[in-house]
N, C-alpha and C positions, 0 to 999 in steps of 0.2 A: 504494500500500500504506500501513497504519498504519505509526505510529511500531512500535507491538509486531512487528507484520510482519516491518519492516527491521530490527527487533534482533536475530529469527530465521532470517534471512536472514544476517546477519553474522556471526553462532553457527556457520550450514551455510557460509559462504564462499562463499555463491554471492548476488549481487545480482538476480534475477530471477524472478517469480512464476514458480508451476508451469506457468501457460499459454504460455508462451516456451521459447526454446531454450537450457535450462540450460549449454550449452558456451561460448557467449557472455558476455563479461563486458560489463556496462554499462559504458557508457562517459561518460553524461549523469545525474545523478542530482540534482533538485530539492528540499529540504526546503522546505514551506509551512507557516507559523506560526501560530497561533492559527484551527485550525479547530475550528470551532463553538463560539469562546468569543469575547470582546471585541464580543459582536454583540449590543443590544439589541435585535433583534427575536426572537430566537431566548430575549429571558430572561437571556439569559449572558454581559453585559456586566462580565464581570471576569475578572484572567490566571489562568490556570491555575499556574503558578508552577514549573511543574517541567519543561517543554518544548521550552522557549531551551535547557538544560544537557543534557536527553539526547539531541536534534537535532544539537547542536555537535559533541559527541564522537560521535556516527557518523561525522558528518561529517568528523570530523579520523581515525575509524579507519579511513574509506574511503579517504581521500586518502594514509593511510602503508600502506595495503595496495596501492593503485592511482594513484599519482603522475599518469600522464597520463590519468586522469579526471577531465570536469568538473563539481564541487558546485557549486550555487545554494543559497542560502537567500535564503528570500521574507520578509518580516518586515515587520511594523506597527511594531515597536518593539523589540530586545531586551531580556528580563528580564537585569537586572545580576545573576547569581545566586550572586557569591561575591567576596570581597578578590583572588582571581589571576585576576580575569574577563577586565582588560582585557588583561594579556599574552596570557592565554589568544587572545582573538579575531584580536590582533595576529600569532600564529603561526598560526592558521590563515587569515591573510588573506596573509603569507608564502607560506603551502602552494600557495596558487592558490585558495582556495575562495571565491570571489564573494557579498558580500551585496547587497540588492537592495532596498530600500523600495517594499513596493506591496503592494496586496490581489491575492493572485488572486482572480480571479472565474470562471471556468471549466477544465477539466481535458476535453479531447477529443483520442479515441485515432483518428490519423489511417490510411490507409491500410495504410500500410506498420509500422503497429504503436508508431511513436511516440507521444507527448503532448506535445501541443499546450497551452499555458497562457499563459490571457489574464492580462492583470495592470491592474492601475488603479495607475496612480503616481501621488506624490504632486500634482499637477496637476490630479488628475483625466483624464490620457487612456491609452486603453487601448495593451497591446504585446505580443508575446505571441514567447514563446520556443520553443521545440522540447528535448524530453529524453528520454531512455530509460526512466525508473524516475521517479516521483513521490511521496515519503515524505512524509505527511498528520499533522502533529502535533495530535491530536485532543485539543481542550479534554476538563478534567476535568467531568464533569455529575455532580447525584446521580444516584442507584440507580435504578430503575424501581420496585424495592419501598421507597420512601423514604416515598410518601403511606400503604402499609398499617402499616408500622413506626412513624409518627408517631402513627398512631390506634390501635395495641397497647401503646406505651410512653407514651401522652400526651406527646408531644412536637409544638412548634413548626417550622412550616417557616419559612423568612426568604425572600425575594421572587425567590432564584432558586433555591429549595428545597429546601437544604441544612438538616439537622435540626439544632434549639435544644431545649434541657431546659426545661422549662414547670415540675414540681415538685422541690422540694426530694428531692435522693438517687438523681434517676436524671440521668446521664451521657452526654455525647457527645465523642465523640476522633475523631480524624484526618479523612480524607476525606468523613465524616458529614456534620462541620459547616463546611468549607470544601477548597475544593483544596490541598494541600500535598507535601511531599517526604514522603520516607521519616522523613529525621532527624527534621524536624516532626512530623506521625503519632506518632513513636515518643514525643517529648517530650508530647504531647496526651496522651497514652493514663498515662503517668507522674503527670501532674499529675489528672488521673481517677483515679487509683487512689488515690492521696493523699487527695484527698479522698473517698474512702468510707471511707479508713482511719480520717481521723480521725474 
């Protein structure tokens, strides 16, 4: 499932798609980091920024709602995304929640209804874990109408095609013109406005 998924999933108390036996609580639950971003071939070699922070805290809501389940998190790197980061990871690594350096490279649903996930560690060799539930932190991309909205508002796209203002007086904020939080966005959008004010 997406990250969005598993947040809606946390919302209804229940960890498991509709296609399963909702009476069941998972008991294996993997977060994997930076999909579809940090990938040069894909164009979208750069972080999404906001991913590592809402992965974690699922991660630490699952682990204080279900103590003897067990989190993975799969990670290239984590984003440092705040001054209490490091306590932060330090209590969920307290919790039981396991971090784990490696790319996944494959996600297959075995027999009996698991996932199976290969991983490339840092070595380069592969290993592959078993889990109930797989939460997909999917990089930010632009829009799909990013190229029509470029050529309505005469704006520039930049090389992984996030929109730039090409003339004077017209405007780009938040996720337009690169991946960011909430807080960001909202400050992007401030600093836009500002300037049209003046």
């Amino acid at each position: 499932m997406t990250g969005l998924e598993a947040e809606q999933a946390l919302t209804c108390q229940t960890w498991l798609p509709s296609s399963m036996d909702e009476s069941v609580p998972a008991r294996s639950v993997a977060f994997v980091q930076c999909v579809g971003s940090r990938d040069p071939s894909l164009k979208r070699n750069f972080c999404s920024s906001v991913c590592c922070a809402y992965a974690l805290r699922m991660a630490r809501l699952l682990k204080s709602r279900d103590p003897g389940s067990e989190v993975t998190v799969y990670f290239i790197d984590i984003q440092n995304f705040d001054k209490v980061f490091t306590p932060f990871r330090s209590e969920l690594e307290r919790m039981g929640v396991r971090f784990i350096r490696g790319i996944p490279a494959l996600v297959t649903r075995m027999s009996d209804g698991r996932l199976s996930v290969s991983i490339e560690d840092a070595a380069g060799h592969y290993v592959s874990a078993k889990h109930d539930i797989v939460v997909l932190s999917t990089g930010i991309a632009p829009s799909e109408d990013a190229a029509r909205l470029a050529d309505l508002f005469a704006l520039e796209r930049d090389e992984a095609g996030f929109l730039r203002p090409k003339k004077a007086g017209v405007h780009v904020a938040g996720t337009c013109e690169e991946p960011r939080g909430i807080l960001e966005s909202i400050s992007s959008a401030r600093a836009a406005a500002l300037e049209m004010a003046r």
